[in-house]
C-alpha positions in Angstrom: 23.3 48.0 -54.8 20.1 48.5 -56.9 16.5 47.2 -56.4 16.8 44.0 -58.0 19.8 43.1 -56.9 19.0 43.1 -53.0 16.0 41.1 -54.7 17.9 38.2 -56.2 20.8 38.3 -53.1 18.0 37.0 -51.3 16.4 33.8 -52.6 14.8 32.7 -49.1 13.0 35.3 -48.1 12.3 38.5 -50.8 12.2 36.9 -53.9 9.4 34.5 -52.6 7.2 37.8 -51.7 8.2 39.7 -54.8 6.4 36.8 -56.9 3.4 38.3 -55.5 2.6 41.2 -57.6 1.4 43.2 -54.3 4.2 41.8 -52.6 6.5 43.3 -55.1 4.9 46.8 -54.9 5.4 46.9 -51.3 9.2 46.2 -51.4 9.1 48.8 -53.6 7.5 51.3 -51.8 9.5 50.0 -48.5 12.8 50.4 -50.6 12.1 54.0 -51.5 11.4 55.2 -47.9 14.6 52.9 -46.8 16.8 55.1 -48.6 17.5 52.3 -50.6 17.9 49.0 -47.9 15.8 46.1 -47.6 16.0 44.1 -44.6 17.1 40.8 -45.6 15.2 38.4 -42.2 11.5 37.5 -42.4 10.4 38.4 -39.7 12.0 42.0 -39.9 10.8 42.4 -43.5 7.1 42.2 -42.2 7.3 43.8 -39.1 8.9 46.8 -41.7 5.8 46.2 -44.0 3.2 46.4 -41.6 5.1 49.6 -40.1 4.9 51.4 -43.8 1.6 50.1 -44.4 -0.2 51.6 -40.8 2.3 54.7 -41.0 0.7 55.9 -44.1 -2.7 54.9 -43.3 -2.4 57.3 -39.9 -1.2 59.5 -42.1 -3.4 59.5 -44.8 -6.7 59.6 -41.8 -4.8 62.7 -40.9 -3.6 61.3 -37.5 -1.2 64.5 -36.6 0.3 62.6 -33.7 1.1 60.0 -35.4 3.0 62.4 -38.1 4.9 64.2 -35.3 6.4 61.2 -33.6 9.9 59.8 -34.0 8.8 56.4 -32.4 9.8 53.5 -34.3 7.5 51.4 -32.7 3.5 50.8 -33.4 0.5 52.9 -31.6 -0.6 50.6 -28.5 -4.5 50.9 -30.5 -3.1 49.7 -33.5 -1.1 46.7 -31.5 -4.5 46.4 -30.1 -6.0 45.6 -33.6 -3.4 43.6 -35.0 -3.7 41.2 -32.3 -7.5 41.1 -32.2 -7.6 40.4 -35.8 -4.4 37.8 -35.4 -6.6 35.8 -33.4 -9.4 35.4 -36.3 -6.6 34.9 -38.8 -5.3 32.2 -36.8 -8.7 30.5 -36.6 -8.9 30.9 -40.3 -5.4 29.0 -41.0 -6.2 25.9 -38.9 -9.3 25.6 -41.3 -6.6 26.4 -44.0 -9.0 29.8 -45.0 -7.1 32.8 -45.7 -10.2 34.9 -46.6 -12.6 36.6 -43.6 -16.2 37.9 -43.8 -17.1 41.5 -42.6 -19.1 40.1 -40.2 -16.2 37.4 -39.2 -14.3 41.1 -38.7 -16.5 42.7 -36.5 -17.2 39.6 -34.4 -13.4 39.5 -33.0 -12.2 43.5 -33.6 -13.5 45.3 -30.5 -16.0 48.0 -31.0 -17.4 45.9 -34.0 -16.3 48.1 -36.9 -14.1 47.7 -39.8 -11.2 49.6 -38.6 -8.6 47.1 -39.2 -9.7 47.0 -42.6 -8.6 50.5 -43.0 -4.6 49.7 -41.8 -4.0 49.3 -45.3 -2.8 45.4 -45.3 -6.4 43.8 -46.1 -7.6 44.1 -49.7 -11.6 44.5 -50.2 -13.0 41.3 -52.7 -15.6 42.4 -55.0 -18.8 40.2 -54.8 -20.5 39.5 -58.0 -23.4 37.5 -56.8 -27.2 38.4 -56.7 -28.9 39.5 -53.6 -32.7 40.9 -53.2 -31.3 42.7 -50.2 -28.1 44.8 -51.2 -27.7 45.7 -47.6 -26.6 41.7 -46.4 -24.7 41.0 -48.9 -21.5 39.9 -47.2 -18.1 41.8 -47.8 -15.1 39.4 -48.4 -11.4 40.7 -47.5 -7.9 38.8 -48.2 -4.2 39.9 -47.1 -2.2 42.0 -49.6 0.5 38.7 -49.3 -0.8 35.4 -47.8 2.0 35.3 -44.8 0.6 38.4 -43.9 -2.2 36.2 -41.8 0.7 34.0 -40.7 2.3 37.2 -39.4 -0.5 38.3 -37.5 -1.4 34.6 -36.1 1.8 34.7 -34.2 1.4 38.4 -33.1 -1.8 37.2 -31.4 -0.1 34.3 -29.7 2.5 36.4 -28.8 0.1 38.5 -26.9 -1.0 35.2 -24.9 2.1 34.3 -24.3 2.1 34.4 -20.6 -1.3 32.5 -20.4 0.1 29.0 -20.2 -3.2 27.8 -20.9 -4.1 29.8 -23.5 -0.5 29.2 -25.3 -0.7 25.5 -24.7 -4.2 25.4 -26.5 -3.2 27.7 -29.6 0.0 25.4 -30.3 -2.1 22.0 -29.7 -4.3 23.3 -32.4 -2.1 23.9 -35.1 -2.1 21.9 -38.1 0.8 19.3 -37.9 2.2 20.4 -34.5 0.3 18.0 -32.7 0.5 14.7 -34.3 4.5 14.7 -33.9 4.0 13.3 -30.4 2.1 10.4 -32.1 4.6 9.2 -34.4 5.7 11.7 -37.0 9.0 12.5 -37.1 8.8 16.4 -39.3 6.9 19.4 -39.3 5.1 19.8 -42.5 2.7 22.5 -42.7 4.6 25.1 -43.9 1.8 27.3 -42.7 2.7 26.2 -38.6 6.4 26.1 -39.3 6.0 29.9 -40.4 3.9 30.8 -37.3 6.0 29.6 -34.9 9.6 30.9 -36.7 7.6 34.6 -36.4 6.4 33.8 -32.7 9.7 33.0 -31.8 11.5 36.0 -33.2 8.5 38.2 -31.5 9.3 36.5 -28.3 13.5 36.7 -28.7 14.2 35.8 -25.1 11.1 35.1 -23.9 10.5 32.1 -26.2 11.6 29.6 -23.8 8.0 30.3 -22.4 6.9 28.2 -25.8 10.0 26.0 -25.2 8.2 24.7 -21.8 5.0 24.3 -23.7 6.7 21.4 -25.5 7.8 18.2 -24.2 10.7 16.3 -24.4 11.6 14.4 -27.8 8.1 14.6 -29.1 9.9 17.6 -31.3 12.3 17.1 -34.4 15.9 18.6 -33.7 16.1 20.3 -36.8 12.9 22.4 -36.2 13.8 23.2 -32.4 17.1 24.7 -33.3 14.7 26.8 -36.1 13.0 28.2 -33.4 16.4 28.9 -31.1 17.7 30.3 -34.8 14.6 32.7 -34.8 14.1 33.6 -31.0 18.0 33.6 -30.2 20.5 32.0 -28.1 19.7 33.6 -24.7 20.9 31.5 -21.5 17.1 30.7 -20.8 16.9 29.5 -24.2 19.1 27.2 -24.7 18.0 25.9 -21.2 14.8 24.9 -22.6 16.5 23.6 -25.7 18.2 21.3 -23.4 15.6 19.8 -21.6 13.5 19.2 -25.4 16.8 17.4 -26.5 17.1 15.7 -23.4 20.2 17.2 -22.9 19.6 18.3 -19.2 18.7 16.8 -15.9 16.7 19.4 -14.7 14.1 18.6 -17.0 11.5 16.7 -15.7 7.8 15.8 -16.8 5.8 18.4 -18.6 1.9 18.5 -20.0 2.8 19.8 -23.5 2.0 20.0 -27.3 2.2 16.5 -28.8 1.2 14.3 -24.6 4.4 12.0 -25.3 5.7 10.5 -22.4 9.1 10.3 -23.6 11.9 12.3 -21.8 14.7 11.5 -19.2 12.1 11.0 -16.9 10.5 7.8 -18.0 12.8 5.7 -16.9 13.5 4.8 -20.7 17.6 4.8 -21.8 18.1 7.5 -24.7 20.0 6.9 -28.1 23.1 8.8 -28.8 21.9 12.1 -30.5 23.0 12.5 -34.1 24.5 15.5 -35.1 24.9 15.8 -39.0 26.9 18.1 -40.6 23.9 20.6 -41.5 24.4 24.6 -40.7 21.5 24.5 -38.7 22.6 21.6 -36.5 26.0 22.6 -35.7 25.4 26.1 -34.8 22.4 24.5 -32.6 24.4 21.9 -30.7 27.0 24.3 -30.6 24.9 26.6 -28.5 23.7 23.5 -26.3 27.3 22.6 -25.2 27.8 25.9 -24.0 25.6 26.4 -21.8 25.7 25.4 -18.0 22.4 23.6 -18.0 24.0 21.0 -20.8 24.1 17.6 -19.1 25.0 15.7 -22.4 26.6 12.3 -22.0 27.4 11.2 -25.7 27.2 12.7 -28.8 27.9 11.7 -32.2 28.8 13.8 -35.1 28.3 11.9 -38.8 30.1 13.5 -41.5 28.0 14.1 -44.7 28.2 17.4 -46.1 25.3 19.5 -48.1 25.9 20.4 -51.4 27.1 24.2 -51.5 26.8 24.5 -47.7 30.1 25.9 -45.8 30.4 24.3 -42.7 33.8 24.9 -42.1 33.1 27.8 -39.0 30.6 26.2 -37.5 32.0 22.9 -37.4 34.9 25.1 -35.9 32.6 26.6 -33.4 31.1 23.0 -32.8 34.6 21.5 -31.8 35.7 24.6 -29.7 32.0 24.3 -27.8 32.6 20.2 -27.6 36.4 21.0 -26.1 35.1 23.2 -23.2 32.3 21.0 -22.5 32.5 19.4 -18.9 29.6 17.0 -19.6 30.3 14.9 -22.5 32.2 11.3 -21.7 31.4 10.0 -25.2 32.2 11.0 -28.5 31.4 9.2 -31.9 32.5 10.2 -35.1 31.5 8.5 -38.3 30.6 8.8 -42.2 28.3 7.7 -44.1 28.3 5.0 -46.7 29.7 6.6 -49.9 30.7 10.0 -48.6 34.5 10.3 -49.5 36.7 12.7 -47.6 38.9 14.8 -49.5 42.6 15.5 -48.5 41.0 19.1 -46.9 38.6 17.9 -44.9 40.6 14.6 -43.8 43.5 17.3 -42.4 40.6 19.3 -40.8 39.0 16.1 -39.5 42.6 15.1 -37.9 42.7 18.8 -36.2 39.2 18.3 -34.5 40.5 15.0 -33.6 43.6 16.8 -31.2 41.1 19.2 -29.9 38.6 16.4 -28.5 41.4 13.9 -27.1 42.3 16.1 -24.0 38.7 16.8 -23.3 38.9 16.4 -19.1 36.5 14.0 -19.1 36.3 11.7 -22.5 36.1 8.5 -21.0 35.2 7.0 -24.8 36.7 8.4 -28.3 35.1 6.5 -31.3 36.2 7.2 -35.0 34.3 5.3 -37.7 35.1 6.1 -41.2 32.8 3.7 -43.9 35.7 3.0 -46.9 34.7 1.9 -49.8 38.0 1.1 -51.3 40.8 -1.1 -49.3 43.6 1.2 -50.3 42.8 4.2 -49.1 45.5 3.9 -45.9 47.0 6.5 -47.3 44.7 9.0 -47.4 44.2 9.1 -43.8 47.7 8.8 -42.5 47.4 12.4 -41.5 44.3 11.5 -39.4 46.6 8.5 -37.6 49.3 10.9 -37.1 46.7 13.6 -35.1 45.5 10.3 -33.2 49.2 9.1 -31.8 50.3 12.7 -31.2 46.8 13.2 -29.0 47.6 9.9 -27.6 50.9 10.3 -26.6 51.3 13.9 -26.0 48.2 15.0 -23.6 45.7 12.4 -23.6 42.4 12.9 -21.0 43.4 11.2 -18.0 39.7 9.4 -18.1 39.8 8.0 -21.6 39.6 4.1 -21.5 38.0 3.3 -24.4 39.2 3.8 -27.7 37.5 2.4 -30.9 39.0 2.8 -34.6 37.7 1.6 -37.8 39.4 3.5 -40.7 40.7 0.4 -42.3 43.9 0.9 -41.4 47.1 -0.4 -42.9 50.3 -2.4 -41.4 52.3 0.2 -40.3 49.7 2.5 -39.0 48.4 -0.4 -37.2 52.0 -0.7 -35.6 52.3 3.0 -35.3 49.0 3.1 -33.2 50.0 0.2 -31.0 53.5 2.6 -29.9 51.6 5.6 -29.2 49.1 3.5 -27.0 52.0 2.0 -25.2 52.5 5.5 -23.8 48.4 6.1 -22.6 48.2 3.2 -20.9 44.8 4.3 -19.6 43.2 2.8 -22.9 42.2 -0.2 -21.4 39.4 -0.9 -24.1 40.7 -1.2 -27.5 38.2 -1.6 -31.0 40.2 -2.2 -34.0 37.4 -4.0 -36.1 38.3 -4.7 -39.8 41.6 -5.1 -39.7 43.5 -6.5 -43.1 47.2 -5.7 -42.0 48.1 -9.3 -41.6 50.4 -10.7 -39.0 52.6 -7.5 -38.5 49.7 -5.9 -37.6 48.4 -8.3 -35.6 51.8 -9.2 -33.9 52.0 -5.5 -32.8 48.5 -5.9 -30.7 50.0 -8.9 -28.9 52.6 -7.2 -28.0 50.6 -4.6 -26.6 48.9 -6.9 -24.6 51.3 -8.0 -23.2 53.5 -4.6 -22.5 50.6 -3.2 -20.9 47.1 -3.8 -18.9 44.6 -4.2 -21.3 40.4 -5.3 -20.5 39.4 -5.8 -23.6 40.0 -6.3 -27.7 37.4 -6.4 -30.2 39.0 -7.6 -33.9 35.6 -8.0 -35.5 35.8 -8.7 -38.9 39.6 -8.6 -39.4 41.9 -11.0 -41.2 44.3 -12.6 -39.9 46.7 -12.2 -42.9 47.0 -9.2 -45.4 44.4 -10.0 -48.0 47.0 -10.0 -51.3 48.8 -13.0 -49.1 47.6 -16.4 -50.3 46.5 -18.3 -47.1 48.1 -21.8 -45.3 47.7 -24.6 -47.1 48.9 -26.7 -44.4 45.4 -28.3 -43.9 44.0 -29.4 -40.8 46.4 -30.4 -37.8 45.8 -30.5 -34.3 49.3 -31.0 -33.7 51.5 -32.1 -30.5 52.6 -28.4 -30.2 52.8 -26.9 -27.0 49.6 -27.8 -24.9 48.7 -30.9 -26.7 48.0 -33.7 -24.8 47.7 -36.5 -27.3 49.4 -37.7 -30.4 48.6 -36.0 -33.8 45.2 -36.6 -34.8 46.2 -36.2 -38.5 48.4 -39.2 -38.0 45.4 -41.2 -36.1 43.5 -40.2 -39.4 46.1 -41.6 -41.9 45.1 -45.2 -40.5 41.7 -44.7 -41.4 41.2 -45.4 -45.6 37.8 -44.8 -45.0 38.0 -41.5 -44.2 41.2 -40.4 -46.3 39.8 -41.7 -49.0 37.9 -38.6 -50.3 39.1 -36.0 -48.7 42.6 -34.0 -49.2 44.5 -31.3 -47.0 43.4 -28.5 -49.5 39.6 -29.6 -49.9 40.0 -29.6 -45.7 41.6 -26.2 -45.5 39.3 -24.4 -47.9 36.6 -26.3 -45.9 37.1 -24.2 -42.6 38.0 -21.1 -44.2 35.0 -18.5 -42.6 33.5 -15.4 -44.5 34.0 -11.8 -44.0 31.3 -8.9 -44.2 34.4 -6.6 -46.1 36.1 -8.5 -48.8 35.9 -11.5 -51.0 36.7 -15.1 -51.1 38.3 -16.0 -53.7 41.7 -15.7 -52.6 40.5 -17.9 -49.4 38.7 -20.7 -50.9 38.6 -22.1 -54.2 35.3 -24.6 -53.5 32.1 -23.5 -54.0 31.0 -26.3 -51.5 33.0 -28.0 -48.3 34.3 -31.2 -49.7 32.4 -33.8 -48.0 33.0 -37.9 -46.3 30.4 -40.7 -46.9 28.0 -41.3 -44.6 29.5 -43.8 -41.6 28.0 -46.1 -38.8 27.8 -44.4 -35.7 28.6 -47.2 -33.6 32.3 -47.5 -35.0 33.2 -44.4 -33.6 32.4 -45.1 -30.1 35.3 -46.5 -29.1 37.1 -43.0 -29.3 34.9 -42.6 -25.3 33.2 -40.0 -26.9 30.6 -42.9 -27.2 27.1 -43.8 -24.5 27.2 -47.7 -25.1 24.6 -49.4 -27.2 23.3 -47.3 -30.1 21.1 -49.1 -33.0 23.3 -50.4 -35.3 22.0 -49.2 -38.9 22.0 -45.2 -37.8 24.1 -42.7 -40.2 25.6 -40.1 -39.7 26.6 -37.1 -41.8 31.0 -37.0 -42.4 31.0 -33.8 -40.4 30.3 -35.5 -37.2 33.1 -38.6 -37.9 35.8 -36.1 -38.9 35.3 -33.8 -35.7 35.3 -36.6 -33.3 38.5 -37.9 -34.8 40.0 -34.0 -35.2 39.3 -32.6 -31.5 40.2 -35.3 -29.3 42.0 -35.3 -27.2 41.2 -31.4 -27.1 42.5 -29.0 -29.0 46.1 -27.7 -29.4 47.8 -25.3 -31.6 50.7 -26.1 -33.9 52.7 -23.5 -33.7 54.5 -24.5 -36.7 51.7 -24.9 -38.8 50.1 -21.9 -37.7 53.0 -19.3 -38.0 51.6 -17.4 -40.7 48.4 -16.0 -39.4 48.4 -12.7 -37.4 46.0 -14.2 -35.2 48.4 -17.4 -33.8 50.2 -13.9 -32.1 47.4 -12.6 -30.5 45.6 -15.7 -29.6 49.0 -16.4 -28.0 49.3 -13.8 -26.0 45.6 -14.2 -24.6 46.8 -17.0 -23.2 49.7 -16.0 -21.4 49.8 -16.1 -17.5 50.8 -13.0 -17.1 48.1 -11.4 -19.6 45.2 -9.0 -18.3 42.9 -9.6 -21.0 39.2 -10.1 -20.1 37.1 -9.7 -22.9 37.8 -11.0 -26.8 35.8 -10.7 -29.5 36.9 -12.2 -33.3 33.1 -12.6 -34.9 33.2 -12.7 -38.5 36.8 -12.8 -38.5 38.6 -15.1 -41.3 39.6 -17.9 -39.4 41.2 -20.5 -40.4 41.5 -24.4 -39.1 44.8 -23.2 -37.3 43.5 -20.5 -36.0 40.2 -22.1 -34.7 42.7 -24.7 -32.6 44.8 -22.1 -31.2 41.7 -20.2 -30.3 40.2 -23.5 -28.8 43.4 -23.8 -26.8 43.3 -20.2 -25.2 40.0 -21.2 -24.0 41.9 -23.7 -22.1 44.4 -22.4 -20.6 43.4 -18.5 -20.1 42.8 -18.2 -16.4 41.5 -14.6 -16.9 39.2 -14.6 -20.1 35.8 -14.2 -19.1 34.2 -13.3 -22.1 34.4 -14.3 -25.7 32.3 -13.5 -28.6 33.0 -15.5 -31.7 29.7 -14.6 -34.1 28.7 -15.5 -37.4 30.6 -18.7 -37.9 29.9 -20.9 -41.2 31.3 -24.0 -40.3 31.8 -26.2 -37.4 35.4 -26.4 -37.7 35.9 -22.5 -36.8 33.3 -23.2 -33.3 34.0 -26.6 -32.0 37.8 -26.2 -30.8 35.9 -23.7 -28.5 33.4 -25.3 -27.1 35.4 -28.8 -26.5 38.0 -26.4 -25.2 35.3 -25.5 -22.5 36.4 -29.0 -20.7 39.6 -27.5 -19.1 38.1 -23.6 -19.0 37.7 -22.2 -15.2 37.3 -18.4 -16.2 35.0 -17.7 -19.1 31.3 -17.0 -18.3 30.0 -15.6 -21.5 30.1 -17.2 -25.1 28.4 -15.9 -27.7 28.4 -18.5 -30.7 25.4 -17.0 -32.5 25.1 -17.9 -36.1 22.4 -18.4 -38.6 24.6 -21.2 -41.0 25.5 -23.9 -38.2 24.3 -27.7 -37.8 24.7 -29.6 -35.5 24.1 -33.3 -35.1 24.3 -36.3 -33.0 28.3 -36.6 -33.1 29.3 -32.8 -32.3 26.1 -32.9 -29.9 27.7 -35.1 -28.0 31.2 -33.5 -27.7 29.7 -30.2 -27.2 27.2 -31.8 -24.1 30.1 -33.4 -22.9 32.6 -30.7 -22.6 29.7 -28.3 -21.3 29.3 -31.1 -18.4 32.9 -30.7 -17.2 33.0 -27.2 -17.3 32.1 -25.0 -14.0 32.3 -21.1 -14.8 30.3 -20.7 -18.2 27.4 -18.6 -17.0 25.8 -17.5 -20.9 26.1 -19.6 -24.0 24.5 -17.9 -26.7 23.5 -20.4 -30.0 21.3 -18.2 -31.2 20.5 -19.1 -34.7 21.8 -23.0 -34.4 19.7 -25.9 -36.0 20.3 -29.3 -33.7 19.4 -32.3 -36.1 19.2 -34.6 -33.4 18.2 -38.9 -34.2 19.7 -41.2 -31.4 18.2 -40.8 -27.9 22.2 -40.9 -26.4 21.7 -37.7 -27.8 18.9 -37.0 -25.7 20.5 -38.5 -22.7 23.3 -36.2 -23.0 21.8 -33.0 -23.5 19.0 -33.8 -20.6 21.7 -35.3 -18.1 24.1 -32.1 -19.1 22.5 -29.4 -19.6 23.9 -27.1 -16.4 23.6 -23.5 -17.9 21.9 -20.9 -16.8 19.0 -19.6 -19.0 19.5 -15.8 -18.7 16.5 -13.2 -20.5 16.7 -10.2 -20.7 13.8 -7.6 -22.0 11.7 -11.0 -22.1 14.4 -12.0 -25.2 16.0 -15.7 -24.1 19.3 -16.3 -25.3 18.0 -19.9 -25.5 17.5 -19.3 -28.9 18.4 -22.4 -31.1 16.1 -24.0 -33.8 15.9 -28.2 -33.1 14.1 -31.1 -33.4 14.3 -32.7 -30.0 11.2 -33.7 -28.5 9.4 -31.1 -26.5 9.7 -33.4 -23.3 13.7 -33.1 -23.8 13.6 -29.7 -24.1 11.5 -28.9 -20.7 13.9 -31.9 -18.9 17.0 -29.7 -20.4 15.4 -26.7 -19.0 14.9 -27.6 -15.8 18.2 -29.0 -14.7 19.5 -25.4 -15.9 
């Protein structure tokens, strides 16, 4: 291979110094002797230079010894030198100055000459100014090739290097290194980030000694596996690496470069490191999970690959290091927003998938994959096929929580559900997003009730496939199986007043909820919930739901007539009217005796009126729900089955109803306070986000005289945290019956 052709295989590194018209002269020169090789690292290519460079500058002195010997290595004078000047050219780069006086020279080289000058990698400046005295005219010198003083500014600290003083001082002071600790997250100077990548490569196995120097997190991740990259991945190394990363529990408080506090020993919980899909990043953490000193609890890997950058051995190597690891019990992998997986790396993705599964001690397995389009199921069949055959063929005995969101189809929904019949050790199940429809659905409540299961999260999911129209069978709180009272549709029939403008379709689009993936437009044809005139309060009191007296001229807005007539008795499901959502299955089988089920969560799921009423009547009758998160609700219809179904509840102690689009006033006040009053086992309520738009003072009276819950904070955050217009005075009353 000719000159210019090792020059242009090598854009990082030679071509940068041959733009130097020195620079380009000494690969030259350093080619010739070479018999024709140039070393292709930076750090090797100067440390060649600088040989060339003093080698003929002995020899041109007439330094015989020098001539004779077959020593690859540098005179111990000359080492001497280099470092004594490195320390002045380090000086000079923190005051960004890459040109030194004579006298600047003599002041740091010991026997205050110019001998460095004649080592042959200093160039003399010529000085064109006026001086009466010829004799103090001051002699300017520069570097053949600027990183020439960077070179030499981490030879010297290299010679300090076991001076922990010393070191710590030299890296405080250079330019960039020390604000990280105070808030920025990269190293900029390209200057520093050159000093250190030589420093390390001097050091090799001794750069955990600058390792220590640094403390915990106050360091980006990128530029600390640089550094391991330069100074290589020895055992002690990668130990230090570990406790930077906060990777290992022997690392404990340092005084470093940056004073951060942060670190595993401040008490403080640490994020789940990233780990992109960046060369530098996988062959770095593939280095930290091999080692004994890794202590790594979670880890997630997102998918997002550089342009032109072949990953595919080191994500290898970063899967084989992540199997063997003893340490980590969580694994996350996810995508970005808009990366789209190809049929290669989906089939490669689906092997890494059976080599993490049997990991000894994987107690969580998360795969998140952002899809932009709702029919790709396809495309990642192969990955559901490596996820059953790890389930069912040699799961890790210690997995228990298993979380999916790959916007999976109807039958691999099913074909998920067999497989985790078999590994009935997944006792934590995340299947957000769902839009399989009922058979999907149906084949999670039958899971549930095959085998133990602690929790389900269907956050965001529909509960019918989304090219289905959805029931038109309006709003019944039937006499199906649970109800105690006679039809409240047929109570409502009597009532012209309240039929009058309203129909079953303008009702059923009204309780229809919204959904963060998908439109509406199949759901709900309004672009406004049909409303009721405005009613006497006072007529609806005879319902019981009522506090005697009331002023006789207050209004009240329809929503709070047509939900004391809906929900009372309490709330039932019509099994007959409710056969066509997915959700009637698994709300169903929450509610069964013999179910295990503690924890349910269907925020921002579609739900309809049907499937608010069975959901209202497995708060009911559940005697082993505890907890039940139903977030981002638009209207009333799809939150108050719940609450009122609070009255008969003896299990659930957390409810998070948290919504920024829900009213509530004097009517459903009441029903809420009321229901609240009767039950004994709600610990947390969460309303955060509610608006109470409260007139009559029975209102009052029932939220002061029921008001039982506990108010719980946590990090000095109330989850009392509901916007109203009561009276201050109620508010302090409510709070201190809690």
């Amino acid at each position: 291979m000719g000159f210019l052709e090792v020059i242009s295989s090598s854009q990082q590194v030679l071509r940068p110094l041959a733009c130097w018209p020195l620079g380009w002269l000494l690969l030259c020169v350093l080619f010739e002797e070479d018999g024709g090789q140039l070393p292709v690292d930076t750090l090797d290519v100067h440390q060649a230079l600088f040989k060339c460079l003093i080698r003929r500058s002995l020899i041109r002195r007439g330094d015989v010894n020098i001539v004779a010997s077959t020593s690859p290595d540098l005179p111990g004078h000359c080492k001497k030198m280099l470092a004594e000047f490195g320390k002045l050219a380090l000086a000079c780069v923190k005051e960004e100055r890459f040109v030194y006086t004579d006298a600047e020279i003599r002041s740091h080289c010991r026997g205050g000459g110019l001998e460095v000058a004649e080592l042959g990698f200093l160039t003399r400046g010529l000085n064109f100014g006026r001086s009466h005295n010829q004799k103090k005219r001051a002699d300017y010198f520069t570097p053949l090739v600027r990183t020439f003083a960077e070179f030499l500014a981490a030879y010297y600290i290299s010679s300090v290097v076991h001076y922990a003083n010393i070191l710590r001082r030299e890296l405080e002071d250079l330019p960039g290194l020390s604000s990280i600790g105070g808030g920025s997250s990269f190293l900029t100077d390209n200057s520093t980030v050159l000093i250190l990548r030589f420093l390390m490569g001097l050091l090799g196995r001794k750069g955990h000694l600058v390792f220590n120097q640094l403390c915990p997190l106050d360091f980006p991740t990128r530029t600390t596996f640089m550094l391991l990259q330069a100074a290589g991945p020895s055992e002690s190394n990668v130990a230090a690496v570990c406790r930077l990363l906060g990777a290992s529990s022997s690392g404990g408080g340092c005084v470093g470069v940056g004073g951060g506090g942060g670190g595993p020993g401040n008490g403080s919980k640490l994020a789940v490191p990233l780990v992109h899909t960046a060369p530098l990043e996988l062959e770095g953490w593939s280095h930290v999970l091999r080692s004994e000193s890794c202590s790594l609890e979670a880890l997630e890997l997102v998918f997002q690959f550089d342009k032109g950058a072949d990953c595919e051995e080191l994500l290898d190597a970063f899967f084989s290091s992540l199997s063997c690891n003893d340490s980590v019990r969580l694994v996350r992998i996810s995508s970005l927003l808009g990366h789209e997986f190809t049929t290669t790396e989906v089939a490669r993705l689906a092997g890494y998938v059976k080599m993490t599964l049997p990991k000894s001690r994987l107690h969580t397995f998360e795969l998140v994959i952002t899809c932009l389009e709702d029919s790709a199921h396809d495309k990642f069949q192969s990955l559901v096929d490596a996820l059953c055959e790890g389930l069912e063929l040699d799961p890790s005995p210690s997995l228990s929580k298993l979380v999916l969101d790959l916007n999976l189809g109807t039958s691999q929904v099913v074909q998920l559900c067999s497989s985790l019949q078999k590994a009935p050790q997944v006792t934590f199940l995340h299947l957000p997003h769902l839009g399989c429809g009922r058979d999907g659905l149906r084949a999670i409540a039958n899971l549930i009730r095959c085998r133990p299961l602690v929790a389900l999260n269907l956050a965001g999911s529909w509960g019918m496939r989304r090219e289905d129209p959805p029931s038109s069978s309006g709003v019944s709180v039937g006499s199906g199986s649970g109800s105690s009272g006679v039809s409240t549709l047929q109570h409502l029939a009597k009532q012209p007043s309240l039929t009058s403008n309203i129909s079953p379709k303008a009702t059923s689009s009204y309780y229809f909820s919204s959904l963060p993936r998908g439109m509406m437009g199949g759901y709900n044809s309004l672009n406004r919930p049909a409303t009721l005139p405005r009613q006497p309060l006072q007529n609806l009191l005879s319902d019981g739901y009522g506090t005697g007296g009331g002023g006789g001229d207050s209004k009240r807005n329809s929503d709070s007539v047509l939900f004391q007539r809906l929900f009372h008795p309490l709330p039932a499901c019509d099994s007959t009217a409710h056969a066509g959502s997915g959700f009637h299955d698994v709300f169903e089988a929450a509610r069964d005796p013999a179910c295990k089920l503690r924890s349910l969560n269907v925020s921002k799921c579609l739900l309809g009126a049907e499937d608010a009423l069975c959901l209202g009547e497995t708060v009911r009758r559940s005697e082993c729900l505890d907890a039940l998160r139903l977030e981002g609700g638009t209207r009333l219809g799809e939150v108050l089955p719940v609450l009122l179904g609070l009255a008969d509840n003896t299990s659930l102690q957390l409810l998070d109803l948290g919504s920024q689009r829900l009213v509530l006033e004097d009517g459903p006040t009441q029903l809420v306070c009321q229901s609240l009053a009767k039950n004994t086992s709600l610990r947390l309520l969460s309303l955060e986000g509610w608006t109470f738009r409260i007139e009559e003072r029975q209102s009052y009276g029932q939220a002061s005289s029921n008001c039982k819950l506990e108010v719980v904070e946590q990090q000095n955050t109330a989850y009392y945290k509901c916007r109203n217009t009561w009276p201050d005075e109620i508010v302090k009353c409510a709070l201190n019956k809690a």
